[in-house]
N, CA, C and O atoms as CSV, one atom per row, in Angstrom:
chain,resi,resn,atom,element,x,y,z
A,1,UNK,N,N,-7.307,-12.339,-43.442
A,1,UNK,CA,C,-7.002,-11.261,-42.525
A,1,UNK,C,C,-6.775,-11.849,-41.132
A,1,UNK,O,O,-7.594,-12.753,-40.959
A,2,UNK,N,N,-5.909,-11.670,-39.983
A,2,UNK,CA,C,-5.713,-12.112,-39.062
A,2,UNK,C,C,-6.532,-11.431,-37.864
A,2,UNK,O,O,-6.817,-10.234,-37.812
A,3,UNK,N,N,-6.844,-12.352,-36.960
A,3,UNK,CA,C,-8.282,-12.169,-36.417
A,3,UNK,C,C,-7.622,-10.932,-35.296
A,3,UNK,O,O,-6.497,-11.098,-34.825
A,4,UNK,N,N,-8.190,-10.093,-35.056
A,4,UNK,CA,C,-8.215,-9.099,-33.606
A,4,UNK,C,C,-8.457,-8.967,-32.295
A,4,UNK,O,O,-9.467,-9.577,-31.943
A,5,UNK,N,N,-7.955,-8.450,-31.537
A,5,UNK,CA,C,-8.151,-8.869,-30.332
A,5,UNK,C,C,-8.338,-6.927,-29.690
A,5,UNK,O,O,-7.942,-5.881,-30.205
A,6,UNK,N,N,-9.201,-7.231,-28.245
A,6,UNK,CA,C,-8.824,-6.074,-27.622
A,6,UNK,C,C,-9.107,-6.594,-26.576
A,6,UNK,O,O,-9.995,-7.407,-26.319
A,7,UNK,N,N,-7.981,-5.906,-25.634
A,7,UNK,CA,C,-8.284,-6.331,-23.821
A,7,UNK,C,C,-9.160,-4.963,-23.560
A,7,UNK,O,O,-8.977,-3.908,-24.168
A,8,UNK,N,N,-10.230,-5.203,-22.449
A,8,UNK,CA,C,-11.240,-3.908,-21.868
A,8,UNK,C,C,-10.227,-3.619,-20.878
A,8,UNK,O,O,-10.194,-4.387,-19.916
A,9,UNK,N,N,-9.212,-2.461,-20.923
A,9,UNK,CA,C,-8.849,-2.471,-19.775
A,9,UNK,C,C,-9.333,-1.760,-18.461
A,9,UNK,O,O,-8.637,-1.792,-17.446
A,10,UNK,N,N,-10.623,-1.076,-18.510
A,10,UNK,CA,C,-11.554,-0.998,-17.977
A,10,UNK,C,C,-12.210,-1.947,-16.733
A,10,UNK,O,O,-12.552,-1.767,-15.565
A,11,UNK,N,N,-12.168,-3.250,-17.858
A,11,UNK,CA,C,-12.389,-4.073,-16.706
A,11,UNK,C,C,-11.504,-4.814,-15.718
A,11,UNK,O,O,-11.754,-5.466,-14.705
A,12,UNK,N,N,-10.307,-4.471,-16.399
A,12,UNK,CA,C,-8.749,-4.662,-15.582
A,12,UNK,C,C,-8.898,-3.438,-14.241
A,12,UNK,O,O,-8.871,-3.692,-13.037
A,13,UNK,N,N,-9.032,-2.296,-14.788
A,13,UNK,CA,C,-9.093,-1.331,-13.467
A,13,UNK,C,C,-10.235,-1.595,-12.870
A,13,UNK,O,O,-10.533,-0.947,-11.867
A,14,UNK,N,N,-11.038,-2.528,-13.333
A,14,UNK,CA,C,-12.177,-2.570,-11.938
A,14,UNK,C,C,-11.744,-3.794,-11.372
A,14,UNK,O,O,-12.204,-3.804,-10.230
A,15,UNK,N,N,-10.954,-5.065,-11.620
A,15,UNK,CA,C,-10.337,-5.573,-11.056
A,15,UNK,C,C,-9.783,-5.445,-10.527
A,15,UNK,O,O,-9.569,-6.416,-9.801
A,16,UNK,N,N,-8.914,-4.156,-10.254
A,16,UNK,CA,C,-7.896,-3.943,-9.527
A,16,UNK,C,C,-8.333,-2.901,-8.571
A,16,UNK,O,O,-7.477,-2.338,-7.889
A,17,UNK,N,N,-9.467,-2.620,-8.467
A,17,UNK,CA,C,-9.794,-1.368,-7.299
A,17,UNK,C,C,-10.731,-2.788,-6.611
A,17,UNK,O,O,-10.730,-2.775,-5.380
A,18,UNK,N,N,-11.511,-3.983,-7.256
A,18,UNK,CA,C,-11.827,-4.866,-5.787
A,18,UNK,C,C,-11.417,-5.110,-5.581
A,18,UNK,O,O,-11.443,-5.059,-4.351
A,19,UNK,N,N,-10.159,-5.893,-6.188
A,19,UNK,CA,C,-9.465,-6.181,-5.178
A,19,UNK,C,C,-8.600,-5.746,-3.955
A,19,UNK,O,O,-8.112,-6.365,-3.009
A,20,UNK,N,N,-8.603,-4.148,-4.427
A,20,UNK,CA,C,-8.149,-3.314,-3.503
A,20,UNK,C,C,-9.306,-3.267,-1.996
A,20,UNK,O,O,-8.972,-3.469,-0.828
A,21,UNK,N,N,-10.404,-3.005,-2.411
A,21,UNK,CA,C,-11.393,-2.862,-1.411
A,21,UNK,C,C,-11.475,-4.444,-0.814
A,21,UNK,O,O,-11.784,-4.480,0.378
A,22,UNK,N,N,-11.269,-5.638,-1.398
A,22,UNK,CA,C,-10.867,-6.609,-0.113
A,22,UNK,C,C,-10.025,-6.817,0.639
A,22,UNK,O,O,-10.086,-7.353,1.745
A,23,UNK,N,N,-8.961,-6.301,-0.050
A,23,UNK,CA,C,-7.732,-5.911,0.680
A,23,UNK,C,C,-7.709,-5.136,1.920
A,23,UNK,O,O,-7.170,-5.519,2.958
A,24,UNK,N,N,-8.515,-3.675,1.706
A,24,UNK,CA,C,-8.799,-2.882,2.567
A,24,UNK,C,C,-9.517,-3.922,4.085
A,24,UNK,O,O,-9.270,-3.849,5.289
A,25,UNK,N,N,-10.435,-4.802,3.308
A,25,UNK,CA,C,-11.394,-5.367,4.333
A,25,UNK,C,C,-10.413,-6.470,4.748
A,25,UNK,O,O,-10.233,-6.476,5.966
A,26,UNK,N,N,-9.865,-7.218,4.208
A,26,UNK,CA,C,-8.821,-8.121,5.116
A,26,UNK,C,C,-8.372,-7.524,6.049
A,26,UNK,O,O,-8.358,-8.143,7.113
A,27,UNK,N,N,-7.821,-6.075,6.037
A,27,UNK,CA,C,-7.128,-5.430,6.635
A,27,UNK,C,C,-8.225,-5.244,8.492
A,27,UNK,O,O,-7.539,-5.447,9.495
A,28,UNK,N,N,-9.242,-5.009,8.651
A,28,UNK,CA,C,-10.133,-5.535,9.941
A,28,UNK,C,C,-10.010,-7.223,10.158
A,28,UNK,O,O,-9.797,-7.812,11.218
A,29,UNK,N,N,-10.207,-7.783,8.849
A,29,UNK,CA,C,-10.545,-9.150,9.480
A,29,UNK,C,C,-9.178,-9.549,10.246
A,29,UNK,O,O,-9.207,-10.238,11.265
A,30,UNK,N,N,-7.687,-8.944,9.537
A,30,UNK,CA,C,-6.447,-9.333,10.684
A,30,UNK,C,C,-6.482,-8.667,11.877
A,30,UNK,O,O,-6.055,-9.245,12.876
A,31,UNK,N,N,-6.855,-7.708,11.943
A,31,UNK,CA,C,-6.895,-6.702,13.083
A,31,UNK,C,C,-8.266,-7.606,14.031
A,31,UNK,O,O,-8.185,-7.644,15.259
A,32,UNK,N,N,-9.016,-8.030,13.572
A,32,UNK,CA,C,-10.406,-8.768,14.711
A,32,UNK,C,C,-9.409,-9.941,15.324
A,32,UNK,O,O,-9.129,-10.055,16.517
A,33,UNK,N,N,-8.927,-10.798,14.236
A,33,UNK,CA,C,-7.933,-12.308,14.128
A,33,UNK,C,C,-7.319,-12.008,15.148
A,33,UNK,O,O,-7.739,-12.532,16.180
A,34,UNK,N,N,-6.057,-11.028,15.267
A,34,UNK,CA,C,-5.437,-10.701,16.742
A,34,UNK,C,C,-5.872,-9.510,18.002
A,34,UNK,O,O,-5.257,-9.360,19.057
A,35,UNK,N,N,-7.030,-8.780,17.582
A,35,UNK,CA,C,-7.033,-8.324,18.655
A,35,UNK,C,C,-8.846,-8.897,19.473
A,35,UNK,O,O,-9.045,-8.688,20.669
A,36,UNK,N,N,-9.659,-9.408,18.805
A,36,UNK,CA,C,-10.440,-9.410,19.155
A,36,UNK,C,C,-11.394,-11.005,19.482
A,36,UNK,O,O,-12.547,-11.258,19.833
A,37,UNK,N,N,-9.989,-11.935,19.086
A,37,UNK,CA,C,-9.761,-13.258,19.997
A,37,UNK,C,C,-9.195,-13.504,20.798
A,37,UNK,O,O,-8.854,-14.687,20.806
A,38,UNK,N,N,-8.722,-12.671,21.942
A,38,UNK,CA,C,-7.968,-12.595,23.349
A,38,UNK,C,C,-8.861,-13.409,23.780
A,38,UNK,O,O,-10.059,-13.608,23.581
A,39,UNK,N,N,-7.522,-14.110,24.811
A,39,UNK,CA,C,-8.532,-14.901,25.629
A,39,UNK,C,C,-7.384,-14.578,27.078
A,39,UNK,O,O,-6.260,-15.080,27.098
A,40,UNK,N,N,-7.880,-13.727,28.148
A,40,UNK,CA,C,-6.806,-14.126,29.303
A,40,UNK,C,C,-6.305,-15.116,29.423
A,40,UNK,O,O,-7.055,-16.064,29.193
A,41,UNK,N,N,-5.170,-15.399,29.736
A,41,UNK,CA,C,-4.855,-17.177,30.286
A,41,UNK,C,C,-5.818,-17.022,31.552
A,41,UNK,O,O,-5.652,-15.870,31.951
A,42,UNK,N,N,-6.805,-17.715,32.405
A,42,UNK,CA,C,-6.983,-18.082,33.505
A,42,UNK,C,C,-8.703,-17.549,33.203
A,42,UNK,O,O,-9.427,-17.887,34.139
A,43,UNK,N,N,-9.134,-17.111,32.550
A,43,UNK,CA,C,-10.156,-16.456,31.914
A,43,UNK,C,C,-11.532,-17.877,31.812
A,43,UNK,O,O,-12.738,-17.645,31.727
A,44,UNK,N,N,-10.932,-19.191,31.852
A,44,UNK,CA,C,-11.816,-20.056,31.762
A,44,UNK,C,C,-11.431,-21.002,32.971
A,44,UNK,O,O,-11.752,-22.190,32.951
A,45,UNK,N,N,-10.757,-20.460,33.986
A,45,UNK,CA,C,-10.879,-21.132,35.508
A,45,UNK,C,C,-9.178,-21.829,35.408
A,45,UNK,O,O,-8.402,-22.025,34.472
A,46,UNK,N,N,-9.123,-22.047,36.831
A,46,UNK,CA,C,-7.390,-22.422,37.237
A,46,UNK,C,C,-7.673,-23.625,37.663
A,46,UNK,O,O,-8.868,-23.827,37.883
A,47,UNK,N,N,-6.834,-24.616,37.875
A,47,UNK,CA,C,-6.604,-25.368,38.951
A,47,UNK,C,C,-6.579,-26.918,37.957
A,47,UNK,O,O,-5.696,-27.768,38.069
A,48,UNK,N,N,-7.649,-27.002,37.098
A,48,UNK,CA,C,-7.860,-27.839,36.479
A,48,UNK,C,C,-7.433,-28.060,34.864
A,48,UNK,O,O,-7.536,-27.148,34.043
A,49,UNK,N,N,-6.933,-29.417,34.527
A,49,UNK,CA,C,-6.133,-29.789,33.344
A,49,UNK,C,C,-7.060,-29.320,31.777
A,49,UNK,O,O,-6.533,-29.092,30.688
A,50,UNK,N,N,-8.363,-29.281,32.060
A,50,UNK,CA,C,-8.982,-29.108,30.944
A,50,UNK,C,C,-9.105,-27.573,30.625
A,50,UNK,O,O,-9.155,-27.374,29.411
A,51,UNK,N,N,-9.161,-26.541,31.322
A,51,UNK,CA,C,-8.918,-25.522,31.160
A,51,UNK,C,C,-7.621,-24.795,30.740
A,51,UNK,O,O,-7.632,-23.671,30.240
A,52,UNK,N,N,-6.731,-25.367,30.928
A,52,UNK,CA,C,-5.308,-25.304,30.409
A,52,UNK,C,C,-5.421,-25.660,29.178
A,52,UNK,O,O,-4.878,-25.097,28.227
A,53,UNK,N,N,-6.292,-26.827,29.125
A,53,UNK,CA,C,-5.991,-27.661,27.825
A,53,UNK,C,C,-6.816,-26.823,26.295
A,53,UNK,O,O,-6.698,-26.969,25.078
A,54,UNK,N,N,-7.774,-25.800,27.329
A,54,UNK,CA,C,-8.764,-25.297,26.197
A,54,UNK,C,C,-7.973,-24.106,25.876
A,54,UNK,O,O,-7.987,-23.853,24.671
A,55,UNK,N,N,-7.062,-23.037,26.832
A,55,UNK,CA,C,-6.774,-21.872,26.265
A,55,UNK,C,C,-5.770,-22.362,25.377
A,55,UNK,O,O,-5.511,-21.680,24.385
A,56,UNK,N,N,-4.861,-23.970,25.668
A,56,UNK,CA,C,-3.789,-24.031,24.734
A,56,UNK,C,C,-4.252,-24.293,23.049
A,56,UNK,O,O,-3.726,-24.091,21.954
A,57,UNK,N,N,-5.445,-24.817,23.513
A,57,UNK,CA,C,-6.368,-24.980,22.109
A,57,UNK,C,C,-6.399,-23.289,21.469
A,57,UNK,O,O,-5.815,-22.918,20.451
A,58,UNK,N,N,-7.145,-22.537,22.271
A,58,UNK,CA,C,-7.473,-21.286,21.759
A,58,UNK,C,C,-6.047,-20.557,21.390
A,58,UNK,O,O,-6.036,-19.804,20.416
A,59,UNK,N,N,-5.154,-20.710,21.952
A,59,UNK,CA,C,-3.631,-20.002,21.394
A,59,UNK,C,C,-3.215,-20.544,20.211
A,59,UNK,O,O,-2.619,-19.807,19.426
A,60,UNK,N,N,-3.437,-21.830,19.896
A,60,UNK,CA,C,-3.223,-22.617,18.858
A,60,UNK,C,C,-4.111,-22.220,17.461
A,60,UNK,O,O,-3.528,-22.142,16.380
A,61,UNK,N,N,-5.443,-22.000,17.569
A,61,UNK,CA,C,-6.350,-21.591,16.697
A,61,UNK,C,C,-6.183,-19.970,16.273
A,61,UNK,O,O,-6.150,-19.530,15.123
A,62,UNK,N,N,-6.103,-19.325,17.332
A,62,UNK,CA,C,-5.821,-18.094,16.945
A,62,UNK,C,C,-4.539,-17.814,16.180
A,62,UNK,O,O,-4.444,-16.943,15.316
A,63,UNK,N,N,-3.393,-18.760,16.634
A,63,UNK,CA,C,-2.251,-18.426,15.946
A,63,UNK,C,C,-2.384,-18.483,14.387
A,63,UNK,O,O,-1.846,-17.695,13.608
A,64,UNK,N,N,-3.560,-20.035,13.902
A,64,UNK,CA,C,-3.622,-20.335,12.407
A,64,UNK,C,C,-4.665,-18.991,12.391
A,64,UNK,O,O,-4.023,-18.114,11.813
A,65,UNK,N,N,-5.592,-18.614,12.659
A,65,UNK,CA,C,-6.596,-17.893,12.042
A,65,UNK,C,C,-5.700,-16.683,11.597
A,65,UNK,O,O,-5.864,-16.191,10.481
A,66,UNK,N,N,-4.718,-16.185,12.498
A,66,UNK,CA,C,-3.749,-15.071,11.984
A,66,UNK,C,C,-2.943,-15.458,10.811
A,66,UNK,O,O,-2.742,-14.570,9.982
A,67,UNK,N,N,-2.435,-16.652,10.591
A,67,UNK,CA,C,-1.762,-17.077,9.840
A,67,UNK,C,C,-2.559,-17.201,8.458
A,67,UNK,O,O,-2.125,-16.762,7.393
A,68,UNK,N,N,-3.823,-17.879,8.624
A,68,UNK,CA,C,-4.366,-17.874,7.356
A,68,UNK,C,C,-4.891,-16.558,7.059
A,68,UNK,O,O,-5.021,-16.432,5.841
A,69,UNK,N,N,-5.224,-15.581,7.675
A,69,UNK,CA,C,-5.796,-14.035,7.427
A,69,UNK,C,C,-4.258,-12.968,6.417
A,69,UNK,O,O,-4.314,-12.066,5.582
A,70,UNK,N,N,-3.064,-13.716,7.091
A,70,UNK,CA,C,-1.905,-13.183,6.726
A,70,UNK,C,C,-1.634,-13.848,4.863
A,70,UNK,O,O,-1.364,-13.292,3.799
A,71,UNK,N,N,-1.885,-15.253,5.276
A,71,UNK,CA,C,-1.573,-15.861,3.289
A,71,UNK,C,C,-2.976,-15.066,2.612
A,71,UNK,O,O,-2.768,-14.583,1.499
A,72,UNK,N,N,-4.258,-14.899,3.124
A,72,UNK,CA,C,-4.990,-14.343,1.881
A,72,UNK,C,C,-4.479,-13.754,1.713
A,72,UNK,O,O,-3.904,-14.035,0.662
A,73,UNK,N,N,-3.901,-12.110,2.417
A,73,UNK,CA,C,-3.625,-10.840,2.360
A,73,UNK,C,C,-2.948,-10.696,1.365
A,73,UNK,O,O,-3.133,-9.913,0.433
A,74,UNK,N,N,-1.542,-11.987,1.622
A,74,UNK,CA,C,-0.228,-11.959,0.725
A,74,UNK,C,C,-1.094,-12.141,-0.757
A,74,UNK,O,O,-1.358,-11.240,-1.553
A,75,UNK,N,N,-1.456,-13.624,-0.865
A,75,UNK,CA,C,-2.254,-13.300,-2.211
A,75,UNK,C,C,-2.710,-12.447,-2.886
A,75,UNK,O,O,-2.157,-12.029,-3.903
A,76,UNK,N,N,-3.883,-12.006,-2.410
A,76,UNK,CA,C,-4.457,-10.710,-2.764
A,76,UNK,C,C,-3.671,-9.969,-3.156
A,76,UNK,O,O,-3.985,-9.568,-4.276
A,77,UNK,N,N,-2.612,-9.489,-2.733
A,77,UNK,CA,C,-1.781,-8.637,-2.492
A,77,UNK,C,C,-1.206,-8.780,-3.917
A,77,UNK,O,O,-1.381,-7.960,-4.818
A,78,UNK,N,N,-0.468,-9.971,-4.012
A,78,UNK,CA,C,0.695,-10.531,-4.925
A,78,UNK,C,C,-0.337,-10.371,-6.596
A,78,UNK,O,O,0.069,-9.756,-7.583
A,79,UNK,N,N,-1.626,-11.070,-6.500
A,79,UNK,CA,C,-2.499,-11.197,-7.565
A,79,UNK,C,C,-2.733,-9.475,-8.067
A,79,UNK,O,O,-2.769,-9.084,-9.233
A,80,UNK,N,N,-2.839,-8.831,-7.124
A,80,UNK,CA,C,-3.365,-7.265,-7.622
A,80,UNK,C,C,-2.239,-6.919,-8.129
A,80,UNK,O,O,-2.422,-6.639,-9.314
A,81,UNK,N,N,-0.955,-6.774,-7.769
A,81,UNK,CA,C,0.359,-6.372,-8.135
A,81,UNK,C,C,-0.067,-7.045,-9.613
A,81,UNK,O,O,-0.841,-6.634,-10.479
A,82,UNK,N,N,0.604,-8.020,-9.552
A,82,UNK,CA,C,0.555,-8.380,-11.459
A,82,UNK,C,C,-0.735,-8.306,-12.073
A,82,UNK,O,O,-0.843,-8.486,-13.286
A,83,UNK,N,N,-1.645,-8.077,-11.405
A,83,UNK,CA,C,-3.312,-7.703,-12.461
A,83,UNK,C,C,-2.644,-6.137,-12.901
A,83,UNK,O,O,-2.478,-5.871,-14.091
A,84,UNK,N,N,-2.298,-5.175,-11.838
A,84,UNK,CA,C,-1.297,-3.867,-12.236
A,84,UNK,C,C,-0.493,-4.010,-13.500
A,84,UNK,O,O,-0.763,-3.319,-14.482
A,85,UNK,N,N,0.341,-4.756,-13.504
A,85,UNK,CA,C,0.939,-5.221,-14.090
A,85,UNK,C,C,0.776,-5.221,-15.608
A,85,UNK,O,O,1.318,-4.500,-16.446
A,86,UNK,N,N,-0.076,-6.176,-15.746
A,86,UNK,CA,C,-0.672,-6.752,-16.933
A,86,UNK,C,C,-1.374,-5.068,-17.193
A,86,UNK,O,O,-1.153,-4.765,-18.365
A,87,UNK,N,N,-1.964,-4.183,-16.618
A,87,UNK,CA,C,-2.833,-3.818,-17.220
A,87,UNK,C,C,-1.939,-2.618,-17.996
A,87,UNK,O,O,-2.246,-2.030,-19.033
A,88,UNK,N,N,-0.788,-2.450,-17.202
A,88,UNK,CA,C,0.291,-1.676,-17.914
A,88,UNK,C,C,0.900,-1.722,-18.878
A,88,UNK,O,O,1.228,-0.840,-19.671
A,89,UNK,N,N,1.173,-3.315,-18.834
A,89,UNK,CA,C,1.823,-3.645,-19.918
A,89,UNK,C,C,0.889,-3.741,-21.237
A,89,UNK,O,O,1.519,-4.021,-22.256
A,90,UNK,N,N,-0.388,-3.572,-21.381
A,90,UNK,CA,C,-1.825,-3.395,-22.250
A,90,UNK,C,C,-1.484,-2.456,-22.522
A,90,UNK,O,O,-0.824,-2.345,-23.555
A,91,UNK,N,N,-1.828,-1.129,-21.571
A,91,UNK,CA,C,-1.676,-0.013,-21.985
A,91,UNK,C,C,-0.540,0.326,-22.528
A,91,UNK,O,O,-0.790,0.949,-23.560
A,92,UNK,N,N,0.625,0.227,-22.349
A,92,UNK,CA,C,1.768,0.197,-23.018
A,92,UNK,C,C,1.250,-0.039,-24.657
A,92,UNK,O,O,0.799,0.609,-25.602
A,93,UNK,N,N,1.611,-1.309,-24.325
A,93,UNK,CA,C,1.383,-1.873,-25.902
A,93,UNK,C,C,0.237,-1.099,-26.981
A,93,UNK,O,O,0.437,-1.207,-28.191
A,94,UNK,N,N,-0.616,-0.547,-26.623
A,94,UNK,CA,C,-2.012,-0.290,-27.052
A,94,UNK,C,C,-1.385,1.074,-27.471
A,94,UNK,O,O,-1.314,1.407,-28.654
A,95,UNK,N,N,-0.831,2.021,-26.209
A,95,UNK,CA,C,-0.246,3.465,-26.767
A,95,UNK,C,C,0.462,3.228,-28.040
A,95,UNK,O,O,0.153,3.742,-29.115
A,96,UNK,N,N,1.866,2.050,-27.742
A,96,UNK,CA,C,2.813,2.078,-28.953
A,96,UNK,C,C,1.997,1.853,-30.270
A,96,UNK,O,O,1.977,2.746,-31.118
A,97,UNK,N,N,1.217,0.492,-30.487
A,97,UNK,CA,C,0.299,0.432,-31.440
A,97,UNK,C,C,-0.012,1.849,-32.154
A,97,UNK,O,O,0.675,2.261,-33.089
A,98,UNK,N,N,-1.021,2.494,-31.669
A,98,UNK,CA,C,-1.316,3.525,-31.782
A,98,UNK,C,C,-1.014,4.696,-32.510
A,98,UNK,O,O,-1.486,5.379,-33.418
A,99,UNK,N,N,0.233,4.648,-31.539
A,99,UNK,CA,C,2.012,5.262,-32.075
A,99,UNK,C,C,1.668,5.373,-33.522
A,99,UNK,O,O,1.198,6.288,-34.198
A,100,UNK,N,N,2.212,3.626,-33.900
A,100,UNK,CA,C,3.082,3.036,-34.685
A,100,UNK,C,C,1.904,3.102,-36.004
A,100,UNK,O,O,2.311,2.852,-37.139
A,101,UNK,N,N,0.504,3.434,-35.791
A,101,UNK,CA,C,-0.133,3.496,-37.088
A,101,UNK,C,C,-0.880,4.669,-37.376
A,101,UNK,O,O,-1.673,4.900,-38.289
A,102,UNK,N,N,-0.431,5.454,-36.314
A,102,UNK,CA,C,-0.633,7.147,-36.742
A,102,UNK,C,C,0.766,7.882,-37.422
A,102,UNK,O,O,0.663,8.924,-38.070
A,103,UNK,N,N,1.840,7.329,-37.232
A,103,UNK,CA,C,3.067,7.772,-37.912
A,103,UNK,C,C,3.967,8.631,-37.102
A,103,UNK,O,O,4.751,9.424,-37.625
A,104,UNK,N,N,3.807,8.413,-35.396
A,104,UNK,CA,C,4.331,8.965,-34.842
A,104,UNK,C,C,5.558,8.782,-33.907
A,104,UNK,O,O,6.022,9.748,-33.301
């Protein structure tokens, strides 16, 4: 007899609602990333080379911290889409099955 299989897709939709709810929460951590690492330019004193040298640091860091807050998102994003995906294409298959050995 050939062996059986079943996907829980149960646990596919709970995959796909956390990952929704980190999603949701990425969604502050980009919003902190650009609004709540401001730094005035002049905010750490004028006149002198090292203070220049630190906000160009801080424009620089903030730019990656946005940048890397932006690739999780995409991930997340991209991974939940085809976890969707997959769980459709289960259910699909599982209805037709179904279908196909009730005689309908």
């Amino acid at each position: 007899m050939a062996e059986q299989y079943k996907v829980d897709l149960s646990e596919i939709e709970g995959t796909i609602s956390r990952l929704n709810g980190v999603l949701r929460d990425m969604g502050a951590s980009s919003a902190s990333a650009k609004s709540k690492t401001y730094l005035p330019e002049g905010a750490l004193g004028t006149g002198f080379a090292e203070a220049t040298q630190l906000y160009g640091a801080h424009q620089q860091m903030k730019r990656a911290l946005e940048q890397i807050v932006q690739h999780l998102e995409n991930v997340l994003d991209d991974f939940g889409q085809k976890t969707k995906k997959t769980h459709d294409a289960y259910q699909d298959a599982e209805a037709e099955n179904h279908a196909a050995f009730n005689g309908k």
